[in-house]
C-alpha positions as CSV (number, residue, x, y, z in Angstrom):
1,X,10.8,-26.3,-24.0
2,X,7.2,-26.8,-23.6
3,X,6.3,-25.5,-20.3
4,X,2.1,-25.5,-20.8
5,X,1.8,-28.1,-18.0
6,X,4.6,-27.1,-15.4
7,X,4.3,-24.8,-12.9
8,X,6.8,-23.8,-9.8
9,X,6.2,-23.0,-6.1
10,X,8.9,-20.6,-4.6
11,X,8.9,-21.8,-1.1
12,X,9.0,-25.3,0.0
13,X,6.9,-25.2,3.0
14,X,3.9,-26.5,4.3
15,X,1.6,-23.7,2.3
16,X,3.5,-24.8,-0.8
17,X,2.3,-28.7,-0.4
18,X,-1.6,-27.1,-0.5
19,X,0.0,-24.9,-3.5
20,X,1.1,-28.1,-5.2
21,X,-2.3,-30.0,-4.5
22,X,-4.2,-26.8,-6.3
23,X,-1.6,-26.9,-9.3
24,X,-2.0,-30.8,-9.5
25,X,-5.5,-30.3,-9.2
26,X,-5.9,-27.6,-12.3
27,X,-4.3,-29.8,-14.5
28,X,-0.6,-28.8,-14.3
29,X,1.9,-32.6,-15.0
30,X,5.3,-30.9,-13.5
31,X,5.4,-28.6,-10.6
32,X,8.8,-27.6,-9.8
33,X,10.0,-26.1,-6.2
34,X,12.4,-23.1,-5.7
35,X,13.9,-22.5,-2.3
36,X,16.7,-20.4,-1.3
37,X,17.8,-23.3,1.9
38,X,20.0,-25.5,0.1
39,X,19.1,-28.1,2.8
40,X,15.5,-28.6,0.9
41,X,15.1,-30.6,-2.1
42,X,14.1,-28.0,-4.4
43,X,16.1,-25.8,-7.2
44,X,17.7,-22.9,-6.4
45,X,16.8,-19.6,-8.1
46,X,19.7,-19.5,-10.3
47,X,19.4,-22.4,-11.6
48,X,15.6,-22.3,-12.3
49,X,16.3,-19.1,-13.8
50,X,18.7,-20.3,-16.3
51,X,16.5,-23.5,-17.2
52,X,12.9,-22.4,-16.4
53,X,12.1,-19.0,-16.4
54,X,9.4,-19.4,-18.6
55,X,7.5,-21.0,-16.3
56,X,4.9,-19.5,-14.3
57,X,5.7,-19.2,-10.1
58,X,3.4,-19.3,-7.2
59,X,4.1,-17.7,-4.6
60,X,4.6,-20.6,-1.7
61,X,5.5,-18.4,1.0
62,X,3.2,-17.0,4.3
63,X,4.4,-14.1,5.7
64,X,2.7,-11.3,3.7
65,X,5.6,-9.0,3.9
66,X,8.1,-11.4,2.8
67,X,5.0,-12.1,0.0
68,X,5.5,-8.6,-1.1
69,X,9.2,-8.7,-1.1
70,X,9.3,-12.1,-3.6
71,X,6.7,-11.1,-5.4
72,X,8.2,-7.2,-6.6
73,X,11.5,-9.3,-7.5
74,X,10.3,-11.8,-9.7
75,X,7.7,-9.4,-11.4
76,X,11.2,-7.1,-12.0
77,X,13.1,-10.4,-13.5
78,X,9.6,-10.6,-15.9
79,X,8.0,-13.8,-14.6
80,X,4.7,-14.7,-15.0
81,X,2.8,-14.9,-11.6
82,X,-0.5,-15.8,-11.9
83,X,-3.9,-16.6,-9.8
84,X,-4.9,-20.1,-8.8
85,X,-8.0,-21.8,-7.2
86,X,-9.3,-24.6,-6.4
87,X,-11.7,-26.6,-8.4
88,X,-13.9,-26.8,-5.0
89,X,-13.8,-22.6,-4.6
90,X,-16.9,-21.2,-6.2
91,X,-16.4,-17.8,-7.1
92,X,-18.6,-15.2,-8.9
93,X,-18.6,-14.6,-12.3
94,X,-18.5,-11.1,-11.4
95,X,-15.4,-11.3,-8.6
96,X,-12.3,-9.3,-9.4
97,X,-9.1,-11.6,-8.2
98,X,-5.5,-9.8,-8.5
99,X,-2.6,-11.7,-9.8
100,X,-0.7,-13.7,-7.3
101,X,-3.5,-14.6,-5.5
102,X,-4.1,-18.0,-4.0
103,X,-7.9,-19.4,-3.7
104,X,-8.2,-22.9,-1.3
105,X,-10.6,-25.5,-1.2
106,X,-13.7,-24.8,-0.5
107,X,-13.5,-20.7,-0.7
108,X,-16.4,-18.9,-1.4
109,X,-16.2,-15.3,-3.1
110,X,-19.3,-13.4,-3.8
111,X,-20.4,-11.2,-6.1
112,X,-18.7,-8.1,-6.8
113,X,-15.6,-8.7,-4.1
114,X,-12.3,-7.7,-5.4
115,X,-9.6,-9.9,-4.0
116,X,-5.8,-7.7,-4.9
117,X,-2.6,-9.2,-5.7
118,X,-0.8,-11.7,-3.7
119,X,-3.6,-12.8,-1.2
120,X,-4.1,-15.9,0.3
121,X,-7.9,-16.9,0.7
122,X,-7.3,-20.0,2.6
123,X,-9.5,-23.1,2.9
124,X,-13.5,-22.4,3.3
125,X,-12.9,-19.1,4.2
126,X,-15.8,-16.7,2.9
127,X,-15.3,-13.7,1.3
128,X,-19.3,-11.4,1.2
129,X,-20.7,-9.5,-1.7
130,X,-18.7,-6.4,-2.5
131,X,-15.6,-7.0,0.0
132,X,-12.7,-5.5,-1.0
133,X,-9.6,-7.4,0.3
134,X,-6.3,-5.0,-0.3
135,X,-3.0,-7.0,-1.9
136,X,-0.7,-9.4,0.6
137,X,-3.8,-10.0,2.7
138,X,-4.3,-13.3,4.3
139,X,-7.6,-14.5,5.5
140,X,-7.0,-17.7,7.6
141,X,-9.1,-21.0,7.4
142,X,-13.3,-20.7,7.6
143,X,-12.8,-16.7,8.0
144,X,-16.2,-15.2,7.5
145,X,-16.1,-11.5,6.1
146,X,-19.9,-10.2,5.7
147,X,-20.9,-8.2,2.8
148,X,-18.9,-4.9,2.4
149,X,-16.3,-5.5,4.5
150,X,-12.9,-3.6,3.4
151,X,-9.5,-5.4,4.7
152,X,-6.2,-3.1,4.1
153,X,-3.0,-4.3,2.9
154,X,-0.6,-6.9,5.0
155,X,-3.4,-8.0,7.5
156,X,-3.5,-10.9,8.9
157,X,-7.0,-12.8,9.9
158,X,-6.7,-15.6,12.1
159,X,-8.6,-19.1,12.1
160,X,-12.6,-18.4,12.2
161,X,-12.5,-15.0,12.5
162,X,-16.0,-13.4,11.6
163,X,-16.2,-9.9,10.5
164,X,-19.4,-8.5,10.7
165,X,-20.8,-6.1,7.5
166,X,-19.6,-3.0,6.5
167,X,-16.5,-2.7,8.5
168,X,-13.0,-1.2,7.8
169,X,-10.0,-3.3,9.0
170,X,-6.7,-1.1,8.3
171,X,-3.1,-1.9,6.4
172,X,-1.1,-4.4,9.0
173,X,-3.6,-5.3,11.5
174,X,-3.9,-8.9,13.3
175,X,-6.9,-10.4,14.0
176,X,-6.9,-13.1,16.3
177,X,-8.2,-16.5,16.0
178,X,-11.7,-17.3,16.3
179,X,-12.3,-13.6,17.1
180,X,-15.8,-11.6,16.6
181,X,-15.2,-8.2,14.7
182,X,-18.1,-6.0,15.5
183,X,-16.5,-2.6,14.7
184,X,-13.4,-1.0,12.7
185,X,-9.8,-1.5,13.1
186,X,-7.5,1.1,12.5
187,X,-4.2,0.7,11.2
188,X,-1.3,-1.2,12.8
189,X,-3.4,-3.2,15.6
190,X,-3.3,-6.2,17.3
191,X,-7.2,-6.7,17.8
192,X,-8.6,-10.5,19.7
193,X,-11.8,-11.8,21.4
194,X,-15.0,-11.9,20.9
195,X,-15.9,-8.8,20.9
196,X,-12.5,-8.1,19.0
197,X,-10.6,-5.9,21.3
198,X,-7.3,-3.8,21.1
199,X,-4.4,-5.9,22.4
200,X,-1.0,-4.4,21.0
């Protein structure tokens, strides 16, 4: 089977319609859903297994834990999980992005950030010069991380956060939406408000 233009989402959900658009967008004639609710209209796993496991997956799925989870199963089954952006994201030339990584409209990554595996950058969200965003991050809809900023793995940054340069946000923290980070986060915090303060 020829399988250059087909591509699968695992997770039919609303981040896997914005997948589909990218895919659609980047060329790819067949994309394929895999969902483990037999009430949506999408292959199971088995069966795409059987019939499709040469085809590359994107990872349609939110939660950055549950991310993690899909992502270390498939990579152990040997599927091919790769990268995707948007035609509208502009991203440097000298940007590292990690596999499994999604990129939205309108993104911008500057140069010398390093984006890890399984991230979502979502739309016009920007990511500074030398920002280093650890894997199963999420940064949430026109996000603004200045230049140097470090984000750990499994955070979570709401809708317009802005994050103000050369600060450390730790593994597993939420930000809050439209918050103003103007200092670090540890580890394992709940942090809103403008200025970002410690609520869980």
């Amino acid at each position: 089977m020829d399988t250059t233009n087909i591509i699968a989402i695992y997770g039919k959900s609303g981040h896997g319609k914005v997948l589909e658009d990218i895919a659609r967008a980047r060329g790819f004639k067949e994309v394929l859903y895999i969902d483990d609710d037999p009430k949506k209209e999408a292959l199971n796993f088995l069966t795409f297994y059987e019939f499709y496991h040469e085809v590359p997956v994107l990872l349609g799925i939110g939660d950055n834990h549950a991310r993690q989870k899909l992502f270390n199963s498939l990579k152990q089954k040997g599927f091919s999980l790769p990268s995707i952006s948007h035609p509208s994201a502009v991203i440097s030339e000298s940007a590292q992005i990690g596999e499994a990584t999604v990129i939205m409209p309108n993104v911008v990554v500057n140069a010398q950030a390093s984006i890890a595996s399984g991230c979502i950058l979502n739309t016009a969200c920007v990511i500074e010069h030398d920002c280093q965003i650890e894997d199963f991050v999420h940064i949430s809809v026109k996000t603004a991380l200045a230049g140097n900023v470090k984000v750990g793995k499994f955070s979570y940054l709401g809708i317009g956060v802005n994050v103000i340069q050369g600060l450390n946000i730790g593994e597993n923290c939420m930000v809050g939406a439209g918050s103003a980070v103007i200092r670090d986060v540890a580890s394992n915090l709940k942090v809103a408000g403008a200025p970002a303060k410690v609520i869980a």
